[in-house]
PyMOL Python script that loads the backbone (N, CA, C, O; Angstrom):
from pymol import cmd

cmd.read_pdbstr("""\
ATOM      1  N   UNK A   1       0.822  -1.197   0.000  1.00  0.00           N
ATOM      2  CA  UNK A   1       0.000   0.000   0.000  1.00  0.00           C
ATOM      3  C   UNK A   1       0.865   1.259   0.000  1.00  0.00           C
ATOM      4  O   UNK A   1       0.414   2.334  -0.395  1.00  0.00           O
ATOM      5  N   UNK A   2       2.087   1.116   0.439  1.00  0.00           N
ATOM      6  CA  UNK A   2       2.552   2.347   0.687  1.00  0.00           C
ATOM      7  C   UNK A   2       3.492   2.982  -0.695  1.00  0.00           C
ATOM      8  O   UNK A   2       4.297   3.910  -0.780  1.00  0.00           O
ATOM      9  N   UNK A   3       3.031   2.139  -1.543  1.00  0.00           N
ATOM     10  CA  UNK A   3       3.742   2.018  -2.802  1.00  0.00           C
ATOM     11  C   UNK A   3       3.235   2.865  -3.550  1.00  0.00           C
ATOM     12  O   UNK A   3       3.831   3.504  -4.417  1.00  0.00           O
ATOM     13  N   UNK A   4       1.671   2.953  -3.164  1.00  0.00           N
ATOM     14  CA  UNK A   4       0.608   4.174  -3.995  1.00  0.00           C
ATOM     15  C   UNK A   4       1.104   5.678  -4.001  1.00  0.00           C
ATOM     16  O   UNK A   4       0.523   6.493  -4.718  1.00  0.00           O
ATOM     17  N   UNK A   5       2.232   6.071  -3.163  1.00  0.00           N
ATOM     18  CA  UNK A   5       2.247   7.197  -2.609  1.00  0.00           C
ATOM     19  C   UNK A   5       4.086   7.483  -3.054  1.00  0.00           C
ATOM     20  O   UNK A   5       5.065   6.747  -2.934  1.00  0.00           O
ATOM     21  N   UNK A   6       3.945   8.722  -3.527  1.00  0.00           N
ATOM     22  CA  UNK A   6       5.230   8.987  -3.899  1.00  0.00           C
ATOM     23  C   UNK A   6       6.407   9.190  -2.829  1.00  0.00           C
ATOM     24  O   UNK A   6       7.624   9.100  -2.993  1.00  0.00           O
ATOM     25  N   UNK A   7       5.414   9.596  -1.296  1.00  0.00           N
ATOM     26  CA  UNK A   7       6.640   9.970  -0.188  1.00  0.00           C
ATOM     27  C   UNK A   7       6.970   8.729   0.409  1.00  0.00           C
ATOM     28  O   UNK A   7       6.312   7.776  -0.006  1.00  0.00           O
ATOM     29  N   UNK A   8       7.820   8.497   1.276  1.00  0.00           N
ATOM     30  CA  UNK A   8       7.968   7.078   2.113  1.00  0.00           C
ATOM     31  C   UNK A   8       6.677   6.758   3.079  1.00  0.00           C
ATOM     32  O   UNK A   8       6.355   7.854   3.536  1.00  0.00           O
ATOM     33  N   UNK A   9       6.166   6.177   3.377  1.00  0.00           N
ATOM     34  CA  UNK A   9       5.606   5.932   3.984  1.00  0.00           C
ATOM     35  C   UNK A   9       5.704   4.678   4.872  1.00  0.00           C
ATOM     36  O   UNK A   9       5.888   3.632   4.251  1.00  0.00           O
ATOM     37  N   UNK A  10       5.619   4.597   6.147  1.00  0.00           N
ATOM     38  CA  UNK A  10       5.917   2.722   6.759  1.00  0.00           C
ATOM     39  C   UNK A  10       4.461   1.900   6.694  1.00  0.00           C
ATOM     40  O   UNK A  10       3.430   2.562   6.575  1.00  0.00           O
ATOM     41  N   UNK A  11       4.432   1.206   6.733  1.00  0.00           N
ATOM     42  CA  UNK A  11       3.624  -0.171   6.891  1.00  0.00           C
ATOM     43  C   UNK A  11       2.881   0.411   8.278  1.00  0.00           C
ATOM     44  O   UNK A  11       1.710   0.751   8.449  1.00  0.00           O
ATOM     45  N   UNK A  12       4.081   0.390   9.253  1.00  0.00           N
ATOM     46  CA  UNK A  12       3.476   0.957  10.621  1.00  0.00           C
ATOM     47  C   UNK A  12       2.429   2.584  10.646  1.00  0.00           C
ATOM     48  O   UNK A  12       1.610   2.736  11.552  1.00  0.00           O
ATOM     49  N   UNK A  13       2.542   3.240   9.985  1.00  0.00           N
ATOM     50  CA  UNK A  13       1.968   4.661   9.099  1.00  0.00           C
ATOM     51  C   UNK A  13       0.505   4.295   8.889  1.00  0.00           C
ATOM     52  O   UNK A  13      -0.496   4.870   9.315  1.00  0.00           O
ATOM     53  N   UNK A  14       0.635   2.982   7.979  1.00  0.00           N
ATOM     54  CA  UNK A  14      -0.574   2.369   7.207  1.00  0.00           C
ATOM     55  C   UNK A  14      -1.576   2.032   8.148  1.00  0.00           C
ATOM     56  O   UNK A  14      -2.768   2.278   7.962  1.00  0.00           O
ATOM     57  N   UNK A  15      -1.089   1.435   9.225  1.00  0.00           N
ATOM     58  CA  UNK A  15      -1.620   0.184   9.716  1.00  0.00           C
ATOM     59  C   UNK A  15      -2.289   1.167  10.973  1.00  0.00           C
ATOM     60  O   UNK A  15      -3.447   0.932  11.320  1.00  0.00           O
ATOM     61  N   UNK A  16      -1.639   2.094  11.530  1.00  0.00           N
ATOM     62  CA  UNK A  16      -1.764   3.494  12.228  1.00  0.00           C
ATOM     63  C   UNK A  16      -3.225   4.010  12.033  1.00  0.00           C
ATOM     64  O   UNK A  16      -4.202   4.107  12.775  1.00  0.00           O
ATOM     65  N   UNK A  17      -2.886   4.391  10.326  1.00  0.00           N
ATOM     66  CA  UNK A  17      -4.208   4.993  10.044  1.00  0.00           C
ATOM     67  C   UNK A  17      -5.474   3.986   9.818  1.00  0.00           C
ATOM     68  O   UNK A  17      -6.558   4.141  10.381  1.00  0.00           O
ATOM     69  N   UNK A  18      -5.206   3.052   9.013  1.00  0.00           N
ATOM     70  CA  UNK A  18      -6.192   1.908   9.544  1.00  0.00           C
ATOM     71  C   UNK A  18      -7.245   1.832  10.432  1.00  0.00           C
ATOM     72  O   UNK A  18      -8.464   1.800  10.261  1.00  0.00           O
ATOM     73  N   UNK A  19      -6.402   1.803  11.608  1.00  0.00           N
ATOM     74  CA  UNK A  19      -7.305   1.426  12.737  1.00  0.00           C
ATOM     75  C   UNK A  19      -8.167   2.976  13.187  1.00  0.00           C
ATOM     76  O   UNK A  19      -9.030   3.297  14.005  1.00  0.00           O
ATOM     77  N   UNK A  20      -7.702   3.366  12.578  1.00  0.00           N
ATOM     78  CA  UNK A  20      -8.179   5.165  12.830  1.00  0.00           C
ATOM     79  C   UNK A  20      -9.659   5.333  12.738  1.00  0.00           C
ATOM     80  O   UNK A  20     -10.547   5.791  13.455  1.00  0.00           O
ATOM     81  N   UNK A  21      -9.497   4.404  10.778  1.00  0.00           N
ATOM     82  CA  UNK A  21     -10.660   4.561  10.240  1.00  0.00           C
ATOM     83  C   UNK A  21     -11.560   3.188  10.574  1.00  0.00           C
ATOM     84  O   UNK A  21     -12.513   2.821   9.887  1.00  0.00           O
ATOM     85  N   UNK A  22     -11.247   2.758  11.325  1.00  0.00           N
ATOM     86  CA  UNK A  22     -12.082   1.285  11.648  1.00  0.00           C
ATOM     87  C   UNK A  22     -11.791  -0.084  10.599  1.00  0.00           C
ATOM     88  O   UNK A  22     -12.542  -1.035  10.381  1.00  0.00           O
ATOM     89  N   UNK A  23     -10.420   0.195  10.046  1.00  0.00           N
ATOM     90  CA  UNK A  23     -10.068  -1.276   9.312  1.00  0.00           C
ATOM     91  C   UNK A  23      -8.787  -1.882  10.059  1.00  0.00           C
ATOM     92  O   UNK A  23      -7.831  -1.266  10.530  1.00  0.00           O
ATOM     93  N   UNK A  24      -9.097  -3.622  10.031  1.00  0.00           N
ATOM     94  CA  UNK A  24      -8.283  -4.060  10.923  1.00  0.00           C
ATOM     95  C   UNK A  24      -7.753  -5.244   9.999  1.00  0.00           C
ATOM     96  O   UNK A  24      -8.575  -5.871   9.332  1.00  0.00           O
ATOM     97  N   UNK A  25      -6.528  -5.536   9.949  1.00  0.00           N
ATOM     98  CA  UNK A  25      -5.657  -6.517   9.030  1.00  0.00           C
ATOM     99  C   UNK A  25      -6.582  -8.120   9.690  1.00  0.00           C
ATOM    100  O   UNK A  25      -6.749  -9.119   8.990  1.00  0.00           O
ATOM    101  N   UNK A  26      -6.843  -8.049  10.483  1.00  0.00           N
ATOM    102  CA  UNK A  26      -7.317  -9.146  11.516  1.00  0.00           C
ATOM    103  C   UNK A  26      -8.426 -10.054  10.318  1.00  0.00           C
ATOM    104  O   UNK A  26      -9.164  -9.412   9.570  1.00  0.00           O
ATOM    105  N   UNK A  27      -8.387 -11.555  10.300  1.00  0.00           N
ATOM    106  CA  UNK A  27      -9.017 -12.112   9.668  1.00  0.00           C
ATOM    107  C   UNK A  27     -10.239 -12.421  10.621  1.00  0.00           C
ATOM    108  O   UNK A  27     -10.067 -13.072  11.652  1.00  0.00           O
ATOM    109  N   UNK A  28     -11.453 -11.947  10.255  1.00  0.00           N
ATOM    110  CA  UNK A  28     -12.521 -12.559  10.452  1.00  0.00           C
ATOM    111  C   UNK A  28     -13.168 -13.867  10.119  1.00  0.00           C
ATOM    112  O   UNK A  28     -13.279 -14.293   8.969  1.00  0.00           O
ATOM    113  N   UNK A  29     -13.618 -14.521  11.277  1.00  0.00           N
ATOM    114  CA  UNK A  29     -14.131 -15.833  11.109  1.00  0.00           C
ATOM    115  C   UNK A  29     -15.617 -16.052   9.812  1.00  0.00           C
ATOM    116  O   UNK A  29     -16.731 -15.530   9.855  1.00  0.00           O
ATOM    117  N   UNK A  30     -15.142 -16.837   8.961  1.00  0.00           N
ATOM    118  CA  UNK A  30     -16.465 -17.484   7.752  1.00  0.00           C
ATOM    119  C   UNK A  30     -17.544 -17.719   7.899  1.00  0.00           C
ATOM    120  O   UNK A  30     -18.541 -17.535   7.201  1.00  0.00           O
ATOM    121  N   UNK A  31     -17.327 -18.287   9.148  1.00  0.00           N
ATOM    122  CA  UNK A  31     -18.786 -19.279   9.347  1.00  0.00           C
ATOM    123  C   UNK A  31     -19.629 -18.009   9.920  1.00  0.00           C
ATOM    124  O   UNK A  31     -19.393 -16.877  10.343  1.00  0.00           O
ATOM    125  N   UNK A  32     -21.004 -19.049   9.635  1.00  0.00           N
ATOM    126  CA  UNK A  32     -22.430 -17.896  10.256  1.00  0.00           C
ATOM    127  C   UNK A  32     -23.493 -18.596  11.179  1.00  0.00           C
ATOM    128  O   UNK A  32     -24.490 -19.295  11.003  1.00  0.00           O
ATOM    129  N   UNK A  33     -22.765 -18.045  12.308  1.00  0.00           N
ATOM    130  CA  UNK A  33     -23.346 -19.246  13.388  1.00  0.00           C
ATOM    131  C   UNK A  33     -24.842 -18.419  13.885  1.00  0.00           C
ATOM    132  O   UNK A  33     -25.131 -18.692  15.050  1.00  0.00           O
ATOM    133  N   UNK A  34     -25.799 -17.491  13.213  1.00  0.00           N
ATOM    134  CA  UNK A  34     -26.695 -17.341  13.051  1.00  0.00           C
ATOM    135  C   UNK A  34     -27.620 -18.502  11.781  1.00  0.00           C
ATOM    136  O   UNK A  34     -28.825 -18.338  11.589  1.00  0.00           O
ATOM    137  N   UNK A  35     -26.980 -19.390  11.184  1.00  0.00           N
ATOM    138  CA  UNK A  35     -27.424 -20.619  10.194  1.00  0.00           C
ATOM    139  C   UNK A  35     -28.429 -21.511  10.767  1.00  0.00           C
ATOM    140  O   UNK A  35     -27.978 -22.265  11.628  1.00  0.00           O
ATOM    141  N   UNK A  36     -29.433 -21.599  10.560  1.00  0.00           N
ATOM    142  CA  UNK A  36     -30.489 -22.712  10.724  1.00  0.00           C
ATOM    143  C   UNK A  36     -30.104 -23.712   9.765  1.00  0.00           C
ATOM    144  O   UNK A  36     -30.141 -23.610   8.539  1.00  0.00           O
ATOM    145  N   UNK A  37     -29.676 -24.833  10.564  1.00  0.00           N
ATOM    146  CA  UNK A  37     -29.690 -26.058   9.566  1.00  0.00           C
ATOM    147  C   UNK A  37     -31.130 -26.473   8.995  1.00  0.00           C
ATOM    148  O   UNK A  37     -31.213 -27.117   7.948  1.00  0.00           O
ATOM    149  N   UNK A  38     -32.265 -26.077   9.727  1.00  0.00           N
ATOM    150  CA  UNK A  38     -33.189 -27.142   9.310  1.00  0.00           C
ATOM    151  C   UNK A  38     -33.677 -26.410   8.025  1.00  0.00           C
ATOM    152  O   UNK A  38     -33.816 -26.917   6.912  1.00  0.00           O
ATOM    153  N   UNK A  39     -33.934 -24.986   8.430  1.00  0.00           N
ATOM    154  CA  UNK A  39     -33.951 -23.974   7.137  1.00  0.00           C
ATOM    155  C   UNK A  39     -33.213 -24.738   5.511  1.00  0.00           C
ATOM    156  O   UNK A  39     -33.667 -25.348   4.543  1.00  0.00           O
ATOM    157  N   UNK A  40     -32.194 -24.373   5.858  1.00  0.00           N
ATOM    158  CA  UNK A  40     -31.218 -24.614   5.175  1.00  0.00           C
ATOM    159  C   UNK A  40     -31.562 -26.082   4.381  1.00  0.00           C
ATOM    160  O   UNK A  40     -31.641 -26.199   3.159  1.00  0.00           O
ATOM    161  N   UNK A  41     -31.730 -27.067   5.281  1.00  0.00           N
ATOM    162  CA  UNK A  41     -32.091 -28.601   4.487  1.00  0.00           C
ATOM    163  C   UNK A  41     -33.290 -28.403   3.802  1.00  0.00           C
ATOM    164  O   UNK A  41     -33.604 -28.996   2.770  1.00  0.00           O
ATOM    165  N   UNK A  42     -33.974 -27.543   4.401  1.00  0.00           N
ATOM    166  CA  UNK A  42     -35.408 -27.194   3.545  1.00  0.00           C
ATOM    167  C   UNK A  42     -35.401 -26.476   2.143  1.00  0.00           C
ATOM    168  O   UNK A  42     -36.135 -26.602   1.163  1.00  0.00           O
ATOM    169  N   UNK A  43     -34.495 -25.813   2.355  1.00  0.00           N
ATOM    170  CA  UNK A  43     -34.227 -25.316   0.986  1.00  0.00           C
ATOM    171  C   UNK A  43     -33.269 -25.989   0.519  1.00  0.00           C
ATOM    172  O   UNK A  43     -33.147 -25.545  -0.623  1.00  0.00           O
ATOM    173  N   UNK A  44     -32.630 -26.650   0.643  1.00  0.00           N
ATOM    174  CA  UNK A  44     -31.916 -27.800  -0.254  1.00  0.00           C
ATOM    175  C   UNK A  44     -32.900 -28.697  -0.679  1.00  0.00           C
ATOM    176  O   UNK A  44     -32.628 -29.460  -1.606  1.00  0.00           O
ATOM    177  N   UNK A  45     -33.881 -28.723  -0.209  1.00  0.00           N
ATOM    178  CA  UNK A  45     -34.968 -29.784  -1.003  1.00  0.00           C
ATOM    179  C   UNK A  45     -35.341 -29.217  -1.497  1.00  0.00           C
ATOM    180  O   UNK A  45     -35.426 -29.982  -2.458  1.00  0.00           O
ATOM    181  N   UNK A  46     -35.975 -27.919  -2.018  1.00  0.00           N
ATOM    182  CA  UNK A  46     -36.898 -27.201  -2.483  1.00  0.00           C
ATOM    183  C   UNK A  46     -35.993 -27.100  -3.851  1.00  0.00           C
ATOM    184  O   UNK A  46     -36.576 -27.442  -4.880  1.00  0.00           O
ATOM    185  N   UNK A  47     -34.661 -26.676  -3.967  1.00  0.00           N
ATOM    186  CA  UNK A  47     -34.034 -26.325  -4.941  1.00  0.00           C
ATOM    187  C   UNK A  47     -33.615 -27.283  -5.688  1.00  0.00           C
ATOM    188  O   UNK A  47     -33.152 -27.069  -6.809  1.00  0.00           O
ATOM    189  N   UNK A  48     -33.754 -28.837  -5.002  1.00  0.00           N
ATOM    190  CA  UNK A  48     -33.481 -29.822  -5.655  1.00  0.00           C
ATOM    191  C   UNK A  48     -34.689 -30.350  -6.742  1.00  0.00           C
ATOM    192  O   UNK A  48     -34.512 -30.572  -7.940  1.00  0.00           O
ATOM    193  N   UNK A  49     -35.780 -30.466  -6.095  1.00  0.00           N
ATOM    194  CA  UNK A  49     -36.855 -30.381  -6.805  1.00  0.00           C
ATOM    195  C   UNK A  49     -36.983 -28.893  -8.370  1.00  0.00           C
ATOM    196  O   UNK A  49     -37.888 -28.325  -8.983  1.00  0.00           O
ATOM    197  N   UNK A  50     -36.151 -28.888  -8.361  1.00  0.00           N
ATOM    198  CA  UNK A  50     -36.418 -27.726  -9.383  1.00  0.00           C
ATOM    199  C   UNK A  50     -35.600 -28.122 -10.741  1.00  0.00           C
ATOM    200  O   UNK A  50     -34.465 -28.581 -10.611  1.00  0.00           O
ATOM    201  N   UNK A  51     -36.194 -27.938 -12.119  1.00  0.00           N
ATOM    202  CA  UNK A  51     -34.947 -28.399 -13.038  1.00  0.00           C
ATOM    203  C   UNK A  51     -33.900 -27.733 -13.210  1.00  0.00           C
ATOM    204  O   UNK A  51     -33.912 -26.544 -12.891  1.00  0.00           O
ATOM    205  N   UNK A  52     -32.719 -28.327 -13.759  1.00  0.00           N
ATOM    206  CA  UNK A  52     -31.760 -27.612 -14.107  1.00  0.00           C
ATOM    207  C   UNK A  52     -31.435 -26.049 -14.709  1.00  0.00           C
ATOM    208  O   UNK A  52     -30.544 -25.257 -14.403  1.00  0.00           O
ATOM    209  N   UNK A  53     -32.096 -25.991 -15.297  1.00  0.00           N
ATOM    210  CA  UNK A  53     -32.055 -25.372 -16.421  1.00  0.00           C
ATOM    211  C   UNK A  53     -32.877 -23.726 -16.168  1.00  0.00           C
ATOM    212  O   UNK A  53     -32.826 -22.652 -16.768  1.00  0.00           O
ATOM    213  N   UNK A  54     -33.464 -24.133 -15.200  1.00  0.00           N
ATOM    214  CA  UNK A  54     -33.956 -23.092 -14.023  1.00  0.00           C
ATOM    215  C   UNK A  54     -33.402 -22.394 -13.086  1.00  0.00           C
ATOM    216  O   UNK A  54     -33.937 -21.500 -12.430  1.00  0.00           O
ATOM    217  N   UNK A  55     -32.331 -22.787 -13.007  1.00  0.00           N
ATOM    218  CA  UNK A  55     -31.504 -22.560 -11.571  1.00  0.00           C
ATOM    219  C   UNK A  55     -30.487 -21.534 -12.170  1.00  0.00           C
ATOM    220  O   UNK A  55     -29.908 -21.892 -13.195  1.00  0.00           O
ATOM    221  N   UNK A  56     -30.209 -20.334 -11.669  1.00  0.00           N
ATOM    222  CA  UNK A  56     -29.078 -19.513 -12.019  1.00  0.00           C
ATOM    223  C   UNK A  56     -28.065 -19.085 -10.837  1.00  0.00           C
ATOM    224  O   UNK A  56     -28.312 -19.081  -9.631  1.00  0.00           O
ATOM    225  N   UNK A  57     -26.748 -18.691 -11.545  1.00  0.00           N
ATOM    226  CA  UNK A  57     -26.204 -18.749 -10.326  1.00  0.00           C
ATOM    227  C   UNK A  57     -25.175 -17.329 -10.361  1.00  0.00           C
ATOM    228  O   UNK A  57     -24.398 -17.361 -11.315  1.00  0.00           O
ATOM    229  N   UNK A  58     -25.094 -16.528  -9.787  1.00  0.00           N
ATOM    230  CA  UNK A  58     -24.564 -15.323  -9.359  1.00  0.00           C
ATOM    231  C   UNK A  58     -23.416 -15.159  -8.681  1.00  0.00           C
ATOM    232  O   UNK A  58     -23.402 -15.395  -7.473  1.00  0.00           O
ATOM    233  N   UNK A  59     -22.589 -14.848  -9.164  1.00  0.00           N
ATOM    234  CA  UNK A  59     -21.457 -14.316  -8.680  1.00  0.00           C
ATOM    235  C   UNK A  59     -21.432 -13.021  -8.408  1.00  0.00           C
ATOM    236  O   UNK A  59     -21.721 -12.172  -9.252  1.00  0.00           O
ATOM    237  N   UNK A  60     -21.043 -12.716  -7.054  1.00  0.00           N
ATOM    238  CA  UNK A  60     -21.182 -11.369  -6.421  1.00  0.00           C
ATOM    239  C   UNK A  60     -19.914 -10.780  -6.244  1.00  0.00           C
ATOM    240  O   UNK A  60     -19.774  -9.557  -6.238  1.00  0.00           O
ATOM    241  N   UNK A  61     -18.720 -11.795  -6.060  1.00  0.00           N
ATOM    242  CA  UNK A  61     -17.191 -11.525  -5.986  1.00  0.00           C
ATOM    243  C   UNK A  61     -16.779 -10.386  -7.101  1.00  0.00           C
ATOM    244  O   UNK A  61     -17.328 -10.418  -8.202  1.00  0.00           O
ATOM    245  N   UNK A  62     -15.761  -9.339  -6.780  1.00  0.00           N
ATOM    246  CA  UNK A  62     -15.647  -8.640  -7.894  1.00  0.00           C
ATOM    247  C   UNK A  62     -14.331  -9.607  -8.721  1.00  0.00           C
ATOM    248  O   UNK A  62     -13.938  -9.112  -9.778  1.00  0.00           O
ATOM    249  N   UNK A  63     -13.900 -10.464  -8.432  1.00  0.00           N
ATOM    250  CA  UNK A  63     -13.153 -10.887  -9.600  1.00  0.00           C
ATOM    251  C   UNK A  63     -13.382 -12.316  -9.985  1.00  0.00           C
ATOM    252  O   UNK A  63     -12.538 -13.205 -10.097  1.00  0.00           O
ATOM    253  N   UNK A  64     -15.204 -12.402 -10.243  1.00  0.00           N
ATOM    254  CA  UNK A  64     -15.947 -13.495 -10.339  1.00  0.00           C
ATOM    255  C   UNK A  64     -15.610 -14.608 -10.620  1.00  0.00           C
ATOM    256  O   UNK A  64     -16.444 -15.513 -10.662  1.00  0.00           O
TER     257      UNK A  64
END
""", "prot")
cmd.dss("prot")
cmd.show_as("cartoon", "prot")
cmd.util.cbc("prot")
cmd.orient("prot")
């Protein structure tokens, strides 16, 4: 990051302002322990029952 910027800048600078603005290098956990399994199996049946050819699928990632 500090590469964007023509003056020197440290990592420690970066990481400084970071937390300033409320971003943290820190990896957040994946899982979503708000998940209803039974939900969830319910709509795995529902979507199974459906044909192929029906089903679309979305990519939301920006480098899809």
């Amino acid at each position: 990051m500090a590469k964007l910027w023509d003056d020197r800048i440290s990592n420690r600078t970066i990481s400084r302002a970071s937390k300033k603005v409320g971003s943290c290098s820190k990896k957040r956990p994946m899982g979503f322990p708000e998940r209803d399994e039974a939900k969830r199996q319910a709509f795995l049946a529902e979507l199974s029952a459906l044909s192929p050819d029906k089903i679309v699928y979305l990519v939301e990632s920006p480098n899809g």
